[in-house]
Backbone bond lengths (Angstrom), bond angles and torsions (degrees), N, CA, C in turn:
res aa  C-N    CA-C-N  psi(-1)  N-CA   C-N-CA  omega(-1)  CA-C   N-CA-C  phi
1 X - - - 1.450 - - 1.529 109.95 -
2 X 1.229 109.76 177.98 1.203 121.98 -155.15 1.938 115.51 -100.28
3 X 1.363 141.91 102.55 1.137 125.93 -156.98 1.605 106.81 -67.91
4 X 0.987 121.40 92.64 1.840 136.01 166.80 1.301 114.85 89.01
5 X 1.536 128.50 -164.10 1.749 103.82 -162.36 1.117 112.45 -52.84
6 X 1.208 116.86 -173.89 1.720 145.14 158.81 1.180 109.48 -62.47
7 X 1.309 116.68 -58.28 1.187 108.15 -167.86 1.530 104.59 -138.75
8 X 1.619 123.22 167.41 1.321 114.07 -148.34 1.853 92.37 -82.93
9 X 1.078 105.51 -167.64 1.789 107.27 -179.45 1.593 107.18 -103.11
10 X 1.671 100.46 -25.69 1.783 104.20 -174.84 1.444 99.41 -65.63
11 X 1.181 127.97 -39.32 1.858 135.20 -164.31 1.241 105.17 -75.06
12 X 1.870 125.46 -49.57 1.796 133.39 175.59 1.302 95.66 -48.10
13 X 1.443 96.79 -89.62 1.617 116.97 -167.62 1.416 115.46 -2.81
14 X 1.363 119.13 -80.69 2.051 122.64 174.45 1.300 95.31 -30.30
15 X 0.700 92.64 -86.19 1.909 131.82 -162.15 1.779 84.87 -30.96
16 X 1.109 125.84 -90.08 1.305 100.04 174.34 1.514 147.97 -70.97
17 X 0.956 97.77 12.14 1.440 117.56 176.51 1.763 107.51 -83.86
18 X 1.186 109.82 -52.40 1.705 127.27 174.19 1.646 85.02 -58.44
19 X 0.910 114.17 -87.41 1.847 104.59 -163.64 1.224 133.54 -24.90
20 X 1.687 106.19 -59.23 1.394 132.59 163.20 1.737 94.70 -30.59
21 X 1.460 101.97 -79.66 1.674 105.51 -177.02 1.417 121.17 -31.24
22 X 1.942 111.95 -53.84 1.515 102.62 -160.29 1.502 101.89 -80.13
23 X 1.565 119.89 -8.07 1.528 138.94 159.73 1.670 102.47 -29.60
24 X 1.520 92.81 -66.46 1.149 105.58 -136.04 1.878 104.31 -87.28
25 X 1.692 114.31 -30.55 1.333 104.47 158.23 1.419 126.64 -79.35
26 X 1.847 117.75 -9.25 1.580 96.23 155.49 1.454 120.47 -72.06
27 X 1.218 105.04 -29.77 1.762 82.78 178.03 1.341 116.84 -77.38
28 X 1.374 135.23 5.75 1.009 132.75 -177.34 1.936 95.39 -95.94
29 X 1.244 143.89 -47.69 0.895 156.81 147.06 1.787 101.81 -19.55
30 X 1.486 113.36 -66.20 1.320 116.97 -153.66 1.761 92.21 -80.56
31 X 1.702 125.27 3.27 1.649 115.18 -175.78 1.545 90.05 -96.72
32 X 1.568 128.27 -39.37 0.878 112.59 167.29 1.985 142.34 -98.75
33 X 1.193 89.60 43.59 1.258 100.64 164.60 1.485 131.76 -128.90
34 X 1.677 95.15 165.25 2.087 92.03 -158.15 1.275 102.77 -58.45
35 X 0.946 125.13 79.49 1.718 101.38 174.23 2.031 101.30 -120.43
36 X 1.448 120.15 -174.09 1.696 110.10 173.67 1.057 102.28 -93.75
37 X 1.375 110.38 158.70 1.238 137.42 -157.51 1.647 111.05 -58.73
38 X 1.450 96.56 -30.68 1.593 114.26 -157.21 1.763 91.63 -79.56
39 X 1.396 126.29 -30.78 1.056 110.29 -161.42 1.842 106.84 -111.16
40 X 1.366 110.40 6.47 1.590 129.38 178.03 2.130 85.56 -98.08
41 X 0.937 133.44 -23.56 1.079 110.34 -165.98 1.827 101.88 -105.89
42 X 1.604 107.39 -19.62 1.471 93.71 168.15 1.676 124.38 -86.80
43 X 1.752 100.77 -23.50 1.578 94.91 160.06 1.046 128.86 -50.43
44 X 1.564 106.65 -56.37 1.813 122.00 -175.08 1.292 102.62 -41.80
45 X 1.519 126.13 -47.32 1.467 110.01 -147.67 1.975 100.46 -95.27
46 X 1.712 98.83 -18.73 1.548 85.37 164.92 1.297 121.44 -84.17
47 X 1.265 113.43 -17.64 1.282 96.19 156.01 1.616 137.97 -63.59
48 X 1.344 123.64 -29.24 1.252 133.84 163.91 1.686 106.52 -65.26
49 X 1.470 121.88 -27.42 1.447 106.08 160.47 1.538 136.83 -78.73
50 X 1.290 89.62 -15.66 1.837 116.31 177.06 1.530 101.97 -69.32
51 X 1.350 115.46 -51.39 1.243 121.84 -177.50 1.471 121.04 -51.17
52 X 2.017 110.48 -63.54 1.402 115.19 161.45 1.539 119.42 -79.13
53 X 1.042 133.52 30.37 1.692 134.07 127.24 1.028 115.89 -64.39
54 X 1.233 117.55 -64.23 1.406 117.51 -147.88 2.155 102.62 -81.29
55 X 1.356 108.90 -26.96 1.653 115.11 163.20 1.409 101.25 -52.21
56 X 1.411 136.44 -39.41 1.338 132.36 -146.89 0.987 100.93 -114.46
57 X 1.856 130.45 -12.44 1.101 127.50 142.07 1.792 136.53 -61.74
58 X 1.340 104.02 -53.90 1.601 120.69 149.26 1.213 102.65 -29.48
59 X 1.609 144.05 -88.65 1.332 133.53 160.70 1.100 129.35 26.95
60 X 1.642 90.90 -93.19 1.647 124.74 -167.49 1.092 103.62 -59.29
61 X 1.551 136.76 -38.65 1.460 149.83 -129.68 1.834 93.06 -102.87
62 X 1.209 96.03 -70.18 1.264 121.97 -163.75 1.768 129.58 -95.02
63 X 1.424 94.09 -20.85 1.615 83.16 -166.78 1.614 102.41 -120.86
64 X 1.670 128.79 -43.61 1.276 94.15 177.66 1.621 104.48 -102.61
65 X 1.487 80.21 -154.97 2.019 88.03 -151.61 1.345 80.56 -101.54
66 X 1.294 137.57 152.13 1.647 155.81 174.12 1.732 103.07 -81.65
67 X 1.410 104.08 -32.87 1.589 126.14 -172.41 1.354 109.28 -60.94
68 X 1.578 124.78 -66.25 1.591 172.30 -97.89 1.413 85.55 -140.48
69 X 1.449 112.43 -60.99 1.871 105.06 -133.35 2.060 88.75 -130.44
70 X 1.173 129.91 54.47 1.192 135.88 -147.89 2.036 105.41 -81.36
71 X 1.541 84.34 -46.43 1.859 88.73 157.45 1.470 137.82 -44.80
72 X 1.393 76.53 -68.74 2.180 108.04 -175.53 1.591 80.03 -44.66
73 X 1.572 104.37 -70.22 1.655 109.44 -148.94 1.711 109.02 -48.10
74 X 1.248 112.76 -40.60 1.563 114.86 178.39 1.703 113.58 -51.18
75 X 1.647 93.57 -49.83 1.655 84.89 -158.43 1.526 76.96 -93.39
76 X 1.311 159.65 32.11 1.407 124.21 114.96 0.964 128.55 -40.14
77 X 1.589 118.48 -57.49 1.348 134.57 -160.55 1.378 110.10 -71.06
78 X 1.280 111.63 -43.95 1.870 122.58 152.19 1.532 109.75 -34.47
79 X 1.171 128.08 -75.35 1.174 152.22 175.19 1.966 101.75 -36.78
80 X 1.380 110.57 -70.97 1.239 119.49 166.30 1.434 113.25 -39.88
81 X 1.354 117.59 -54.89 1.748 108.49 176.49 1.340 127.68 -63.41
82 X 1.288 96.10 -40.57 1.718 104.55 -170.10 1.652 95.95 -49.77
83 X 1.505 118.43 -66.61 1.245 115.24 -170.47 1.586 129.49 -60.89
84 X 0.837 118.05 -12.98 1.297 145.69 159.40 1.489 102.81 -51.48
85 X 1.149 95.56 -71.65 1.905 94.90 -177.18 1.385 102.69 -69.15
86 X 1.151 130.43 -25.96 1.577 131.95 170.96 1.619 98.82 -54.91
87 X 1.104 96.67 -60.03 2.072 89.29 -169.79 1.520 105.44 -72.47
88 X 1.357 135.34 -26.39 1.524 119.13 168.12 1.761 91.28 -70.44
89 X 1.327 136.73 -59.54 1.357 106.92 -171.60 1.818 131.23 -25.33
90 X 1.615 91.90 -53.58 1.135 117.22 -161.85 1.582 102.17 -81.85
91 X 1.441 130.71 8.82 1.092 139.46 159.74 1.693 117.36 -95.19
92 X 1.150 119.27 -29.90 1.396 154.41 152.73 1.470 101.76 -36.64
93 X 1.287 115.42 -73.44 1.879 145.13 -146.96 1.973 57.22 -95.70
94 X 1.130 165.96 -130.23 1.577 151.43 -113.28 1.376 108.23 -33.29
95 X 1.426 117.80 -70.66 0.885 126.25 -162.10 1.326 96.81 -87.26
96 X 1.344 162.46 101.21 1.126 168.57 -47.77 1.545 114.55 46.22
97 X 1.608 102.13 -68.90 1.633 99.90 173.55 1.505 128.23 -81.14
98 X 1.480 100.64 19.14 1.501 107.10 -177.88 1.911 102.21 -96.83
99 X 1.287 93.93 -33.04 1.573 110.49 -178.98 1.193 105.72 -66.54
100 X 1.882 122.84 -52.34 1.313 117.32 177.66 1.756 126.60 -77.42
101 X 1.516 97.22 -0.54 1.280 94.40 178.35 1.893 99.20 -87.24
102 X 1.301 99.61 -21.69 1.758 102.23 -166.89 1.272 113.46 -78.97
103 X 1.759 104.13 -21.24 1.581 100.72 174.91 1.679 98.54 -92.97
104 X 1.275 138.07 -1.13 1.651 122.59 -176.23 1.797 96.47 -78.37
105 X 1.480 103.99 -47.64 1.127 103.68 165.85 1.617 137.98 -46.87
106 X 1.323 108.01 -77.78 1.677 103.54 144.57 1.439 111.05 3.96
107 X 1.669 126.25 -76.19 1.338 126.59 -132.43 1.759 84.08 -94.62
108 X 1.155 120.78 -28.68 1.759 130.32 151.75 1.603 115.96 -19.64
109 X 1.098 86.32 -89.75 1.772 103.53 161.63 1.386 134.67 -25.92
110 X 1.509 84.13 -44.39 1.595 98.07 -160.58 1.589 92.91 -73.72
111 X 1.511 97.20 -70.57 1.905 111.25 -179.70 1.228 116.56 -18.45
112 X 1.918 114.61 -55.68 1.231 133.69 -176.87 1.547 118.67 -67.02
113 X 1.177 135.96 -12.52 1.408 167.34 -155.84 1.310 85.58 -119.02
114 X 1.251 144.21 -108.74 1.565 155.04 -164.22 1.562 100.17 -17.86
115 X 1.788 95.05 -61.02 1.618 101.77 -173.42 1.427 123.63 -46.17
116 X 1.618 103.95 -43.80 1.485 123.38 -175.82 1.544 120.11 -58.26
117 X 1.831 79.16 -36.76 1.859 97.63 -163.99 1.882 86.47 -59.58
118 X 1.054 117.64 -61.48 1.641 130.53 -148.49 1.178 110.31 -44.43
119 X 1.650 101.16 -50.48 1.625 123.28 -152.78 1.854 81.64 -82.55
120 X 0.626 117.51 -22.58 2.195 110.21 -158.90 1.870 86.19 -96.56
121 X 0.911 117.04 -2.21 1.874 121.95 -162.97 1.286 80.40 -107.69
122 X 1.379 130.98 -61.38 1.680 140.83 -138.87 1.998 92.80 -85.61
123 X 1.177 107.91 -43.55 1.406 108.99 -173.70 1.511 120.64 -92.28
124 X 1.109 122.72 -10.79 1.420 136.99 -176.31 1.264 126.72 -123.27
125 X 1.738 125.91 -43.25 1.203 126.31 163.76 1.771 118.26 -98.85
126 X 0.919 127.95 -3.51 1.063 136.05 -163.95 1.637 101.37 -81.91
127 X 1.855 110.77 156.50 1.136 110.34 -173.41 1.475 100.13 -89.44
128 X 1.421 138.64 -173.62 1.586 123.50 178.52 1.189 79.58 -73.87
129 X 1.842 136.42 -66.34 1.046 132.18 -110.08 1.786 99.07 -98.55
130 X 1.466 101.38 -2.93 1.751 99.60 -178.53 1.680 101.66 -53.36
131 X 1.555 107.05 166.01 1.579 111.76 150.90 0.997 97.97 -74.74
132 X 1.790 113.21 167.82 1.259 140.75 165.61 1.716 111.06 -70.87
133 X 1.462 81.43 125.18 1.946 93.30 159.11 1.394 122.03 -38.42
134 X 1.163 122.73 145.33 1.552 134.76 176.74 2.019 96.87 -67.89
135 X 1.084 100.22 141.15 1.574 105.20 174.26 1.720 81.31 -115.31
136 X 1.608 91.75 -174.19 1.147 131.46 -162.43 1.588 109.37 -64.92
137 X 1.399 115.69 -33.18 1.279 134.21 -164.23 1.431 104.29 -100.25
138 X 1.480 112.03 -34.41 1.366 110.77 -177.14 1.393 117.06 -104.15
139 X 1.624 126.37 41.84 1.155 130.80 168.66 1.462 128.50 -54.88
């Protein structure tokens, strides 16, 4: 094993300290912006996992001894992974609801398009004496 951290604390420390920060004003950015609810509430919360990773990385990295502290240090690093895979999940669970938000939209479009098509068919090409086009409701 290794005699005391991995790595020194002067080199972690910035380094995560800046992250934590630019962490911490995008999600402040991403609470106030238009976006849906569904996808302000899965950033926010990876971001709050981004945040305690990377503390529990600083930790592991830098502060106790693997030598000294052989427990703590494990289930940091335990601790450190799990969330880790929590924030790729929760990057996963993003892009999932980015797809389903793109197809609600899609079907948005589409409806709104159909509608347009009908009414611009019904008022412009249409004979007086034709029946009326099928709408949306009357499929």
């Amino acid at each position: 094993m290794t005699a005391g951290p991995v790595i020194p604390l002067w080199l972690t420390l910035p380094v995560s300290l800046i992250l934590m920060l630019s962490i911490a004003v995008h999600a402040a950015a991403i609470r106030d912006a238009p976006l849906p609810p569904s996808r302000k509430r899965i950033r926010l919360a990876n971001a709050l996992l981004s945040i305690m990773t990377l503390a529990l990385l600083t930790i592991g990295f830098s502060i106790l001894d693997p030598d000294r502290h052989l427990r703590l240090w494990t289930l940091i690093w335990i601790a450190a992974g799990t969330l880790l895979l929590m924030v790729i999940s929760m990057a996963l669970l993003d892009a999932a609801n980015t797809l389903r938000l793109a197809m609600r939209a899609r079907k948005a479009l589409r409806r709104s398009m159909l509608l347009r098509t009908t009414t611009t068919s019904r008022t412009n090409y249409a004979h007086p004496n034709s029946p009326p086009l099928p709408t949306e409701t009357g499929k």
